[in-house]
PDB file of N, CA, C and O in Angstrom:
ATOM      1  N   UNK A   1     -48.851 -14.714 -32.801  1.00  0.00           N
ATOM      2  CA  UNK A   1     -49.686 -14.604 -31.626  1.00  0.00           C
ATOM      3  C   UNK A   1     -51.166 -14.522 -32.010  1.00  0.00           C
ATOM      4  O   UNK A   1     -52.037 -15.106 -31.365  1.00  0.00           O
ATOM      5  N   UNK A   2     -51.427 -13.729 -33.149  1.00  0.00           N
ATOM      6  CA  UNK A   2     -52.538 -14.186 -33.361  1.00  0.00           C
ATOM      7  C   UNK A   2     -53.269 -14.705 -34.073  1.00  0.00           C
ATOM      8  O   UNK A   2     -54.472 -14.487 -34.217  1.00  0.00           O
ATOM      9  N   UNK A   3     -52.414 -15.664 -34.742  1.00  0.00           N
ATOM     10  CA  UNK A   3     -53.009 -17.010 -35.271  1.00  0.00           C
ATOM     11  C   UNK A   3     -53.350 -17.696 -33.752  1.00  0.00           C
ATOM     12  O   UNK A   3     -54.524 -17.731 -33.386  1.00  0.00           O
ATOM     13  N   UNK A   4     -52.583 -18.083 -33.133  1.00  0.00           N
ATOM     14  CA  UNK A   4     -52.709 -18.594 -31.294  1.00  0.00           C
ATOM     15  C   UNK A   4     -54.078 -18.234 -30.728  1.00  0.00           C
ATOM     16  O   UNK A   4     -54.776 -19.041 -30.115  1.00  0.00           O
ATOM     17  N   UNK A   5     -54.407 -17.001 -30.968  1.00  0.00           N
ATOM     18  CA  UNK A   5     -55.315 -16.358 -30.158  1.00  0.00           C
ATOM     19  C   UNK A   5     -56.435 -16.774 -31.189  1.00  0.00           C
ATOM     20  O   UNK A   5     -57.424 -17.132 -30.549  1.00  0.00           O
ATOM     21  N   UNK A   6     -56.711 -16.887 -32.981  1.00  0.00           N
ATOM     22  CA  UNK A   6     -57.906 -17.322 -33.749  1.00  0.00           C
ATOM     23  C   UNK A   6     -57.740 -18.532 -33.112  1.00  0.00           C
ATOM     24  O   UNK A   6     -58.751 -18.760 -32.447  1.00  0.00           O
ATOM     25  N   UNK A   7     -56.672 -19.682 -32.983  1.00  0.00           N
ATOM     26  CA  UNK A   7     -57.001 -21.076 -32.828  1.00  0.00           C
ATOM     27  C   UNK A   7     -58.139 -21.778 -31.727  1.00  0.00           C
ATOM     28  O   UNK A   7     -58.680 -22.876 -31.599  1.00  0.00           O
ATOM     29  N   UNK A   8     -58.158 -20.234 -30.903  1.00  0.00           N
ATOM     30  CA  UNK A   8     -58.906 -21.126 -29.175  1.00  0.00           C
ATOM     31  C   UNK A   8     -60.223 -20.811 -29.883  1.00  0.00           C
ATOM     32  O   UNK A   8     -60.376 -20.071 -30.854  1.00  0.00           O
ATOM     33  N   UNK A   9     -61.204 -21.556 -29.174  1.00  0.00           N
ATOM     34  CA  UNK A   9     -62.519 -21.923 -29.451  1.00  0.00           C
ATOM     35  C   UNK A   9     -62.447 -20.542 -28.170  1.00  0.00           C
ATOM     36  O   UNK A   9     -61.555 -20.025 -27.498  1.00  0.00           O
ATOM     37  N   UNK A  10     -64.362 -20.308 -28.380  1.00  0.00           N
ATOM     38  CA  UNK A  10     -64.819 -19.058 -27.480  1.00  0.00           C
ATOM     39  C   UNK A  10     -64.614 -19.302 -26.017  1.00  0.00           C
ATOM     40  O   UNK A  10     -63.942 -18.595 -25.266  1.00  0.00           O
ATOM     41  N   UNK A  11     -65.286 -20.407 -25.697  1.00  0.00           N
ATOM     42  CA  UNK A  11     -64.991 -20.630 -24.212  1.00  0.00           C
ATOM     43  C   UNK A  11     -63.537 -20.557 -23.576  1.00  0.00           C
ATOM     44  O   UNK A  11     -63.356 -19.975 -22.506  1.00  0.00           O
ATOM     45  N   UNK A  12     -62.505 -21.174 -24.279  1.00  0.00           N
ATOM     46  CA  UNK A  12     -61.197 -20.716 -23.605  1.00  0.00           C
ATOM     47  C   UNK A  12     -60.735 -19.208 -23.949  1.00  0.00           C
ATOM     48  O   UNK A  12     -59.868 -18.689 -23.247  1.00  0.00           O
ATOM     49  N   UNK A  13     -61.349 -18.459 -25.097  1.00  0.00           N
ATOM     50  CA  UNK A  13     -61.194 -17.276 -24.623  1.00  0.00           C
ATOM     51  C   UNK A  13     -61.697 -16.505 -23.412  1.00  0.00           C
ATOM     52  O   UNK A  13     -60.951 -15.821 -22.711  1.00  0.00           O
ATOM     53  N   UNK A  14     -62.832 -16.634 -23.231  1.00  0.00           N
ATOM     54  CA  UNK A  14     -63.447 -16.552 -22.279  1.00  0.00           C
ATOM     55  C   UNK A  14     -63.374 -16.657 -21.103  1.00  0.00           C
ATOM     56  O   UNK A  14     -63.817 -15.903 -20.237  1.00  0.00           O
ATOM     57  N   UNK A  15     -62.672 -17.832 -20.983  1.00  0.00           N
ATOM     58  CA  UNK A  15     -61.991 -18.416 -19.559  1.00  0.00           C
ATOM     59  C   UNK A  15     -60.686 -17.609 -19.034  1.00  0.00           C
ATOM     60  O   UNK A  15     -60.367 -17.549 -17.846  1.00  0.00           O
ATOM     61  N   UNK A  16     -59.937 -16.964 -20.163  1.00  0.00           N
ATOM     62  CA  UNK A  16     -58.433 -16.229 -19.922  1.00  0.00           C
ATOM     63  C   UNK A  16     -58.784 -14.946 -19.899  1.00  0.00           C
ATOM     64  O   UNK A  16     -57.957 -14.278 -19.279  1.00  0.00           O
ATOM     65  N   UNK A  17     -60.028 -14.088 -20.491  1.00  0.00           N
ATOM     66  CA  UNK A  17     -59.995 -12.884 -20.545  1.00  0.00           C
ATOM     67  C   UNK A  17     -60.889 -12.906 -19.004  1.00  0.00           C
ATOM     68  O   UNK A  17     -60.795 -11.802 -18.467  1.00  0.00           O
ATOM     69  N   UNK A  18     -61.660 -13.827 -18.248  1.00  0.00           N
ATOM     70  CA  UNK A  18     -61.864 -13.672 -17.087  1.00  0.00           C
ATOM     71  C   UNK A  18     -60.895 -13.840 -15.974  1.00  0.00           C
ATOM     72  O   UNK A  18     -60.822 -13.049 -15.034  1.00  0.00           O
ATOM     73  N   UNK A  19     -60.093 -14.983 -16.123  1.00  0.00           N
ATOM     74  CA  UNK A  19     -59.026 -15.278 -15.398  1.00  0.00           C
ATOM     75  C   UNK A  19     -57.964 -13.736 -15.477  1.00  0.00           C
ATOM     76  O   UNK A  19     -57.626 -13.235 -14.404  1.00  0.00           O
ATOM     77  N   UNK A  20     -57.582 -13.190 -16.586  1.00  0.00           N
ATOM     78  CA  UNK A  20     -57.268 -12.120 -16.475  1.00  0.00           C
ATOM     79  C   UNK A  20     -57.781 -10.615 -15.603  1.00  0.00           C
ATOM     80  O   UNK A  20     -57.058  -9.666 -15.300  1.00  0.00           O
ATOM     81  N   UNK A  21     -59.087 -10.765 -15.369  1.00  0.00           N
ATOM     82  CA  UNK A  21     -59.658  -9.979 -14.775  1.00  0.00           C
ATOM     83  C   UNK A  21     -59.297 -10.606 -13.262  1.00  0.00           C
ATOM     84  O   UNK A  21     -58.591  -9.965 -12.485  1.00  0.00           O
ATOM     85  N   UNK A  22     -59.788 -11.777 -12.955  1.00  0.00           N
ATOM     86  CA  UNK A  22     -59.697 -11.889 -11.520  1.00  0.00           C
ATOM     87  C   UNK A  22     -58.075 -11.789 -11.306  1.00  0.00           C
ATOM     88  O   UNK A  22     -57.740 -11.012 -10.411  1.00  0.00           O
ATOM     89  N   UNK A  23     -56.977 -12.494 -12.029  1.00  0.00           N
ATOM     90  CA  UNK A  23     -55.515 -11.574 -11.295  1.00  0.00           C
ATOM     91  C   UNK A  23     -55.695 -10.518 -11.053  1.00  0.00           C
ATOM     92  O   UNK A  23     -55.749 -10.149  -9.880  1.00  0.00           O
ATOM     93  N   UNK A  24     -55.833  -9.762 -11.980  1.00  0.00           N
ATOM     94  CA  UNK A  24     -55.444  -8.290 -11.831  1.00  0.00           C
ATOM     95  C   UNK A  24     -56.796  -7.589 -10.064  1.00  0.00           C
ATOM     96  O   UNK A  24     -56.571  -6.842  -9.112  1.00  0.00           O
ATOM     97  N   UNK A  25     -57.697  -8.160 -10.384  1.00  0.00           N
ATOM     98  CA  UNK A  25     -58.752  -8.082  -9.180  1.00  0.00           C
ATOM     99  C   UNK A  25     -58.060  -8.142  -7.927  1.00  0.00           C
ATOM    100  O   UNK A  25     -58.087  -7.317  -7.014  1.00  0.00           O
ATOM    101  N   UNK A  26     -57.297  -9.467  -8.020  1.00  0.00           N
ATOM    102  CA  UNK A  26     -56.633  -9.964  -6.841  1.00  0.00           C
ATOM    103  C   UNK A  26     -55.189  -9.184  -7.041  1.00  0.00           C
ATOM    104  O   UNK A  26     -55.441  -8.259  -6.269  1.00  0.00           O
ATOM    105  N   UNK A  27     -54.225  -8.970  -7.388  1.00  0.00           N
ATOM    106  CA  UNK A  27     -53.438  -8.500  -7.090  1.00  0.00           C
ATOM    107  C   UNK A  27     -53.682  -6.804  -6.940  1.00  0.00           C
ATOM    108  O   UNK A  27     -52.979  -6.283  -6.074  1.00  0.00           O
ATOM    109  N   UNK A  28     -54.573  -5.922  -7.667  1.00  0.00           N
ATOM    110  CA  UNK A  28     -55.362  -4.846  -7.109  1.00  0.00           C
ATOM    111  C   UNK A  28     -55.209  -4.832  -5.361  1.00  0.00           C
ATOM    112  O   UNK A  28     -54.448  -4.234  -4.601  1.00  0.00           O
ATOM    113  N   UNK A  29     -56.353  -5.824  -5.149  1.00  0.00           N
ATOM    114  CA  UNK A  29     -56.563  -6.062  -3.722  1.00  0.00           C
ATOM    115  C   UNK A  29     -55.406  -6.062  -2.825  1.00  0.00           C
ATOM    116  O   UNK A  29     -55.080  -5.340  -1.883  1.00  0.00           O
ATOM    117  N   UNK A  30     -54.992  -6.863  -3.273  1.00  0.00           N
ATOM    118  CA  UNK A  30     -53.465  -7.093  -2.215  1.00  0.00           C
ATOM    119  C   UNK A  30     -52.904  -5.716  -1.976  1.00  0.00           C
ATOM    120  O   UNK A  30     -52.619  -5.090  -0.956  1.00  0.00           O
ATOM    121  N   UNK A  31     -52.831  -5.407  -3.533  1.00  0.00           N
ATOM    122  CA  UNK A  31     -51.878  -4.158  -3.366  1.00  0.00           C
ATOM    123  C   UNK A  31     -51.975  -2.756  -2.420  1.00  0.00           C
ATOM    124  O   UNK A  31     -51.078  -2.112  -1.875  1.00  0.00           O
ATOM    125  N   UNK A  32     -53.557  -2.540  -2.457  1.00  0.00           N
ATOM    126  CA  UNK A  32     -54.401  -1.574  -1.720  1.00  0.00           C
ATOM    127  C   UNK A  32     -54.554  -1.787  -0.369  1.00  0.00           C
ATOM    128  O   UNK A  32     -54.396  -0.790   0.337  1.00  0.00           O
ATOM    129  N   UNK A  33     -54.852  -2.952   0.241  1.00  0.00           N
ATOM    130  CA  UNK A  33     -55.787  -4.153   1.176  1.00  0.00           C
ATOM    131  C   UNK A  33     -54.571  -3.762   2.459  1.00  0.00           C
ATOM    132  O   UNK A  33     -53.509  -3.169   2.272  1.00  0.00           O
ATOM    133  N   UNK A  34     -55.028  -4.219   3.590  1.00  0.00           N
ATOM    134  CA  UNK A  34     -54.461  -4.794   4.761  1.00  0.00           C
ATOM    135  C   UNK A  34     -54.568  -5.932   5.066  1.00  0.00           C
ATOM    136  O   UNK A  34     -54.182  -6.389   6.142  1.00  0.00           O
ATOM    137  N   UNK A  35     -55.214  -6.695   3.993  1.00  0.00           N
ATOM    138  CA  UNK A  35     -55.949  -8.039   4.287  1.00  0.00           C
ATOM    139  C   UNK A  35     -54.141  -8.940   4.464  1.00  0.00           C
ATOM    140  O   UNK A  35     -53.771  -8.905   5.638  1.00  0.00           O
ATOM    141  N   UNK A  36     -53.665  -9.272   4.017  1.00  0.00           N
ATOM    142  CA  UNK A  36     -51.975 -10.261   3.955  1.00  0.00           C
ATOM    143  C   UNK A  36     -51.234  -9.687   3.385  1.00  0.00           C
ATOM    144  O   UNK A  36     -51.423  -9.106   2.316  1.00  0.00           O
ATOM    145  N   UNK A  37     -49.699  -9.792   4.361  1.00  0.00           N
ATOM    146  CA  UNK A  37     -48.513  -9.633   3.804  1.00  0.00           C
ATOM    147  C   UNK A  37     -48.139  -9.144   2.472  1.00  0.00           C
ATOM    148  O   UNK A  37     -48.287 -10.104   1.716  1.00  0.00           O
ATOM    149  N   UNK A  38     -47.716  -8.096   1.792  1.00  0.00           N
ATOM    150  CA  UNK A  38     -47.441  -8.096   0.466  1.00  0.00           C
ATOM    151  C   UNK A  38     -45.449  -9.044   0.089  1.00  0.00           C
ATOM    152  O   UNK A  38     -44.377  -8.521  -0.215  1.00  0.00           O
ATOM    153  N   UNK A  39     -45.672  -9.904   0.226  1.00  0.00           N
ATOM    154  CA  UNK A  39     -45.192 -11.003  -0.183  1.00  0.00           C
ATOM    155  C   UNK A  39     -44.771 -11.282  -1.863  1.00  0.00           C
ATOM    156  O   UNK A  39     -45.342 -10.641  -2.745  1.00  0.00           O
ATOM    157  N   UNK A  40     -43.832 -12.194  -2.146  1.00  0.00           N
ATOM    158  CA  UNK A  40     -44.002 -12.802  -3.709  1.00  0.00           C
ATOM    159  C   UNK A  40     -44.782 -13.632  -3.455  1.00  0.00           C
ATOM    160  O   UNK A  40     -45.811 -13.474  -4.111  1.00  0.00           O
ATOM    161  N   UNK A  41     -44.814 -14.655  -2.662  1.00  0.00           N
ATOM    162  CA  UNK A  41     -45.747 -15.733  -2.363  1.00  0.00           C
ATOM    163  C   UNK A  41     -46.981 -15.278  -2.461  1.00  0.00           C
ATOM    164  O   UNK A  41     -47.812 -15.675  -3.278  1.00  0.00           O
ATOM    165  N   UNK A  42     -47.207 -14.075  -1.282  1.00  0.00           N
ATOM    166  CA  UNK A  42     -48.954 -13.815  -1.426  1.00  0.00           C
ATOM    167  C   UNK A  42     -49.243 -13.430  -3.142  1.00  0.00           C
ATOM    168  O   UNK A  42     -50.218 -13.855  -3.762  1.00  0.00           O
ATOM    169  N   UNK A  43     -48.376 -12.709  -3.614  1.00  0.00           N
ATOM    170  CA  UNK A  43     -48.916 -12.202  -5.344  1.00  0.00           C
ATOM    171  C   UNK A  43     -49.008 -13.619  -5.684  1.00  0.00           C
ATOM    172  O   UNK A  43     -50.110 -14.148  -5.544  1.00  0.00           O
ATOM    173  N   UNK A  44     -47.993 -14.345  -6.124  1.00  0.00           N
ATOM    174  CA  UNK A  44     -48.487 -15.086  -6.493  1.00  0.00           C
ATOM    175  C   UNK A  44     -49.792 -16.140  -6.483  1.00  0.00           C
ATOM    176  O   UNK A  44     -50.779 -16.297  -7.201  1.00  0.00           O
ATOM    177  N   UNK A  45     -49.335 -16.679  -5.458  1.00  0.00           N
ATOM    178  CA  UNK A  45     -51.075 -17.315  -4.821  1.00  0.00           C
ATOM    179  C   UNK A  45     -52.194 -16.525  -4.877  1.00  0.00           C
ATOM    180  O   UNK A  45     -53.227 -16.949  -4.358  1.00  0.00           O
ATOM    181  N   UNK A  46     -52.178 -15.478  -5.402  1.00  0.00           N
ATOM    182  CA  UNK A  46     -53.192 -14.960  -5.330  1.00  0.00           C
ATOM    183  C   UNK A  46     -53.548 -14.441  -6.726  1.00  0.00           C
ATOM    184  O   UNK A  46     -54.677 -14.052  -7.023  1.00  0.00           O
ATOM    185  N   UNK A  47     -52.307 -14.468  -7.715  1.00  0.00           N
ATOM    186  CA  UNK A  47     -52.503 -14.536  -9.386  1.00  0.00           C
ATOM    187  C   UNK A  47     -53.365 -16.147  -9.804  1.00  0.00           C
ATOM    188  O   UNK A  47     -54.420 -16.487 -10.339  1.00  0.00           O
ATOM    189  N   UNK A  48     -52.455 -16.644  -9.330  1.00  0.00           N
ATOM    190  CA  UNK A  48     -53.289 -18.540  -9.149  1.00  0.00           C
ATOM    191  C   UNK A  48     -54.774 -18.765  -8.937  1.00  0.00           C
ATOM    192  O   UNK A  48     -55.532 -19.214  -9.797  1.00  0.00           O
ATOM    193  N   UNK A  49     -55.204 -18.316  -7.380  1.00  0.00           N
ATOM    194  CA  UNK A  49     -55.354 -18.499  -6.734  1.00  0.00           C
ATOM    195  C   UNK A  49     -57.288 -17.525  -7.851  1.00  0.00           C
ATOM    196  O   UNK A  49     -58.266 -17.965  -8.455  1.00  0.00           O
ATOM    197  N   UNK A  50     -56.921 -16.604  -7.591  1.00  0.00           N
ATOM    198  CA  UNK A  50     -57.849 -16.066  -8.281  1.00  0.00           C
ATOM    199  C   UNK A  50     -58.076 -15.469  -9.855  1.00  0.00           C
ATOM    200  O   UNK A  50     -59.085 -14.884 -10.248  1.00  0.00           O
ATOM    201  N   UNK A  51     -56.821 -15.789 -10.670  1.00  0.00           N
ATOM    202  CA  UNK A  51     -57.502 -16.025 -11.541  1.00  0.00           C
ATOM    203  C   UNK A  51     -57.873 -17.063 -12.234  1.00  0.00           C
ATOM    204  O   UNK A  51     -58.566 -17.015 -13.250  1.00  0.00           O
ATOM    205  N   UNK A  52     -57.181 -18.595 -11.426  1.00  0.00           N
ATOM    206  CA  UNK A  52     -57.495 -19.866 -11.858  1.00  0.00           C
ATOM    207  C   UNK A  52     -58.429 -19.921 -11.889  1.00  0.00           C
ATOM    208  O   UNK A  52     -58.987 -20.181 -12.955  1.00  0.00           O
ATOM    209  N   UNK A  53     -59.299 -19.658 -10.464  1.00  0.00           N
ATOM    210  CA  UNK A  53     -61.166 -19.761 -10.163  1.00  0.00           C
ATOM    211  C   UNK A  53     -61.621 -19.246 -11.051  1.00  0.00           C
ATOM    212  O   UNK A  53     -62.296 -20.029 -11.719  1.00  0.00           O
ATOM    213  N   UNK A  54     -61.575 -17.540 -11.701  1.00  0.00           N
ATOM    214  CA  UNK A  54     -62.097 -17.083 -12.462  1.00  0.00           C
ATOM    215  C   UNK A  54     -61.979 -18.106 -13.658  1.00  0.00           C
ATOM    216  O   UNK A  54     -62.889 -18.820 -14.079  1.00  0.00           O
ATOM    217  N   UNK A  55     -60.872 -18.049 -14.055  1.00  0.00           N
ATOM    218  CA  UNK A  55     -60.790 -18.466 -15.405  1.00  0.00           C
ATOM    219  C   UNK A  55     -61.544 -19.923 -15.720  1.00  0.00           C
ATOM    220  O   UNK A  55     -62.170 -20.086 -16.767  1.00  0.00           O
ATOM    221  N   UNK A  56     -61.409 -21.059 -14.612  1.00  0.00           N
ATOM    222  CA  UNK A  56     -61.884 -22.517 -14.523  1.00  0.00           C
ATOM    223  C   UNK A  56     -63.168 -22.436 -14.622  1.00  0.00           C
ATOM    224  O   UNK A  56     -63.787 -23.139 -15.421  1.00  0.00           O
ATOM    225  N   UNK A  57     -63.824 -21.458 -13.722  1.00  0.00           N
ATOM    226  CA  UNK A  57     -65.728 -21.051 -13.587  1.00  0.00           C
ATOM    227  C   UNK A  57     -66.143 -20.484 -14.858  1.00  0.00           C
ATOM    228  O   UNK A  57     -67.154 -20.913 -15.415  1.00  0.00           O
ATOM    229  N   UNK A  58     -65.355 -19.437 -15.420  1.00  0.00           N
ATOM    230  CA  UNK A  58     -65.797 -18.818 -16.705  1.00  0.00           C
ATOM    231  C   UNK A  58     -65.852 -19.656 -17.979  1.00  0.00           C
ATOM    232  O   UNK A  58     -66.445 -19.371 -19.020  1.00  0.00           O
ATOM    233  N   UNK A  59     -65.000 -20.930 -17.660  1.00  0.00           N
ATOM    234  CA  UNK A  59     -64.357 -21.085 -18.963  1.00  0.00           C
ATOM    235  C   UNK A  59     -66.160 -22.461 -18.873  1.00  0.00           C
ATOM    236  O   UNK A  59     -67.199 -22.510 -19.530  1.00  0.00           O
ATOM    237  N   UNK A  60     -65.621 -23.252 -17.752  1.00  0.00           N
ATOM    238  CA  UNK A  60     -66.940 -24.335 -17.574  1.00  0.00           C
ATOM    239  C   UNK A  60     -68.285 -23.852 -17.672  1.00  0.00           C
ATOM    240  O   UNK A  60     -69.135 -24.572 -18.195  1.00  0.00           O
ATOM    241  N   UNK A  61     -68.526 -22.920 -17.309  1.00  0.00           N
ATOM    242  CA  UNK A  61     -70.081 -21.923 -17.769  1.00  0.00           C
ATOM    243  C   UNK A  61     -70.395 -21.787 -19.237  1.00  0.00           C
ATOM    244  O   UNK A  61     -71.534 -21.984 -19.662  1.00  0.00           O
ATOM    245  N   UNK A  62     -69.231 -21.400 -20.124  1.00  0.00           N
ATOM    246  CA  UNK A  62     -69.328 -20.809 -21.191  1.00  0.00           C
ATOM    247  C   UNK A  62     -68.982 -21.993 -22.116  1.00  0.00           C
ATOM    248  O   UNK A  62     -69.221 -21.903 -23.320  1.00  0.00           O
ATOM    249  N   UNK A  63     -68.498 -22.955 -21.655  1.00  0.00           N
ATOM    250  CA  UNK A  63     -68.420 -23.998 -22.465  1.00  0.00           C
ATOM    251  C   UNK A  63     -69.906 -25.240 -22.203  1.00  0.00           C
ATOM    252  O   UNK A  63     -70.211 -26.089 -23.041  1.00  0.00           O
ATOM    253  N   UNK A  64     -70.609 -25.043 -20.903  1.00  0.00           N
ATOM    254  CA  UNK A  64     -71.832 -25.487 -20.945  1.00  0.00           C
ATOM    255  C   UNK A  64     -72.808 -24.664 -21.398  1.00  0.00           C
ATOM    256  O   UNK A  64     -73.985 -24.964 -21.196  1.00  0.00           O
ATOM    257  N   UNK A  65     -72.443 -23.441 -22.112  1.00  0.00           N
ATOM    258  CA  UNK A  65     -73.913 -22.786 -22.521  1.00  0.00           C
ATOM    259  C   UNK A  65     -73.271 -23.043 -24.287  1.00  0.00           C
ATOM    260  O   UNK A  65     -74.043 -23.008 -25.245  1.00  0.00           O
ATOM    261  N   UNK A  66     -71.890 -23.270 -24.425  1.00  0.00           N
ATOM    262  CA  UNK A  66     -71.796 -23.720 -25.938  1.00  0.00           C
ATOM    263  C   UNK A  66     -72.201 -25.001 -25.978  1.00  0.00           C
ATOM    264  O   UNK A  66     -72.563 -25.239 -27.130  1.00  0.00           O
ATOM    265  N   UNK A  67     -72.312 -25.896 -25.320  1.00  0.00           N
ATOM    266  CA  UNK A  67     -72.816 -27.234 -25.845  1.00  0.00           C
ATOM    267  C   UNK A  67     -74.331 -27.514 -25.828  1.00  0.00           C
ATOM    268  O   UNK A  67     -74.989 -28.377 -26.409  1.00  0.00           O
ATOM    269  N   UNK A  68     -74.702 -26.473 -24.943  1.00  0.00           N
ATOM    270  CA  UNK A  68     -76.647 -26.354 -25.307  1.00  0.00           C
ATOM    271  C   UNK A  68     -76.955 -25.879 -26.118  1.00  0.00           C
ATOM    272  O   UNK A  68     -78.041 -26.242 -26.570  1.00  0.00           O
ATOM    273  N   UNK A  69     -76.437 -25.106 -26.612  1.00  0.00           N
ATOM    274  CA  UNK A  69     -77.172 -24.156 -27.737  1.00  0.00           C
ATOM    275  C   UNK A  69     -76.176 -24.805 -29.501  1.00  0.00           C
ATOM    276  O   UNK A  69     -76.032 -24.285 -30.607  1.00  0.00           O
ATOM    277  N   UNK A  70     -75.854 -25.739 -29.069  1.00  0.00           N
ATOM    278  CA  UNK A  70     -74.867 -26.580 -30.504  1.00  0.00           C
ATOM    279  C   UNK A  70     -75.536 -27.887 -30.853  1.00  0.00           C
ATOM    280  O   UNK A  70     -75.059 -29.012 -30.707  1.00  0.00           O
ATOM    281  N   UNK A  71     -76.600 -27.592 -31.291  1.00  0.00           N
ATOM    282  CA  UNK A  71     -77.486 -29.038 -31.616  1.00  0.00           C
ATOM    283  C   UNK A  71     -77.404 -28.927 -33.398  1.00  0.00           C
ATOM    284  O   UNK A  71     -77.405 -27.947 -34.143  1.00  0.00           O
ATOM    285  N   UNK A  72     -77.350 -30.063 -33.604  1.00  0.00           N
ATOM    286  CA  UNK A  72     -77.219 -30.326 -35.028  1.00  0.00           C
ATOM    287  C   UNK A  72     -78.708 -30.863 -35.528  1.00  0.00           C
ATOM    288  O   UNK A  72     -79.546 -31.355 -34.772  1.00  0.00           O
ATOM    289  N   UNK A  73     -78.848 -30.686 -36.815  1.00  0.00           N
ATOM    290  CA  UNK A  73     -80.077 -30.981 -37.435  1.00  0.00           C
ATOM    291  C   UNK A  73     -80.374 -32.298 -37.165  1.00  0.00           C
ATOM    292  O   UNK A  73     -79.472 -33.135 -37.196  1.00  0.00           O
ATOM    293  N   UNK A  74     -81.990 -32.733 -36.794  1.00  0.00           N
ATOM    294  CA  UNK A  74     -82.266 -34.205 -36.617  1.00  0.00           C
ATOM    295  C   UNK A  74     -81.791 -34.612 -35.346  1.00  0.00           C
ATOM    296  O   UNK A  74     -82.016 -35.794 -35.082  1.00  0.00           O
ATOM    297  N   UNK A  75     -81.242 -34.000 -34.557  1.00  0.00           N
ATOM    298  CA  UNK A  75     -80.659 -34.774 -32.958  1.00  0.00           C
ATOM    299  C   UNK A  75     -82.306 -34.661 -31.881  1.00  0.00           C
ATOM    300  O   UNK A  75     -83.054 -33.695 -31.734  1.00  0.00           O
ATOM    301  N   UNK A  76     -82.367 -35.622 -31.480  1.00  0.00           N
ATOM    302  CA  UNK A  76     -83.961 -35.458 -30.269  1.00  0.00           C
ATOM    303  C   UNK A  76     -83.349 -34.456 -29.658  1.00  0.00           C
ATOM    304  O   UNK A  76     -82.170 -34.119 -29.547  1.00  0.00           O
ATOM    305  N   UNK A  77     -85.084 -33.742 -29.014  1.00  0.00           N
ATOM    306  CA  UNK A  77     -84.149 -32.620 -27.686  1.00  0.00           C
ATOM    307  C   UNK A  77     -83.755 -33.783 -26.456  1.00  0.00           C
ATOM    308  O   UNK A  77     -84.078 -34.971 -26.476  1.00  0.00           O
ATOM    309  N   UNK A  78     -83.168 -33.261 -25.667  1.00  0.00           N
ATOM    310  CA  UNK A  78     -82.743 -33.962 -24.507  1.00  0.00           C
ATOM    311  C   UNK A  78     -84.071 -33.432 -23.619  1.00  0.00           C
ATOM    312  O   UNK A  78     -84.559 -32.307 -23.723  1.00  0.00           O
ATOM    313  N   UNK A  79     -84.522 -34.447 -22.764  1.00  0.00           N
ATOM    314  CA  UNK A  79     -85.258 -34.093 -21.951  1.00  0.00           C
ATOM    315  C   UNK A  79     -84.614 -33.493 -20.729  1.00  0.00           C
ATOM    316  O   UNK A  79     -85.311 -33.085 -19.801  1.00  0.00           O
TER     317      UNK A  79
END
């Protein structure tokens, strides 16, 4: 497991240890909330549902601030 866990580059860590936060956020919520049904469906869709976003937003942020700051010697800046 954690050879698995050295293999990911930062951004997909990044992306799962946020996505991890927003499940647990969202199923928190549910659990406490009056907001919907406590359901399998609602947990689920709402493990999906919010920590996909988290994890998809965290992971695309953090993988566009690794490709700005990853310039190799001799490359022009980008205007």
């Amino acid at each position: 497991m954690k050879l698995r866990w050295r293999a990911l580059s930062g951004p997909v860590k990044i992306g799962l240890g946020f996505g991890l936060i927003g499940a647990v956020l969202t199923v928190t919520g549910l659990l406490t909330g009056n907001l919907a049904p406590l359901t399998a469906r609602s947990l689920l869709l709402g493990i999906l549902l919010g920590g996909g976003s988290w994890g998809v937003v965290s992971w695309a942020v953090a993988a566009a601030a690794a490709d700005a700051t990853d310039t190799e010697e001799g490359d022009p800046p980008v205007p």
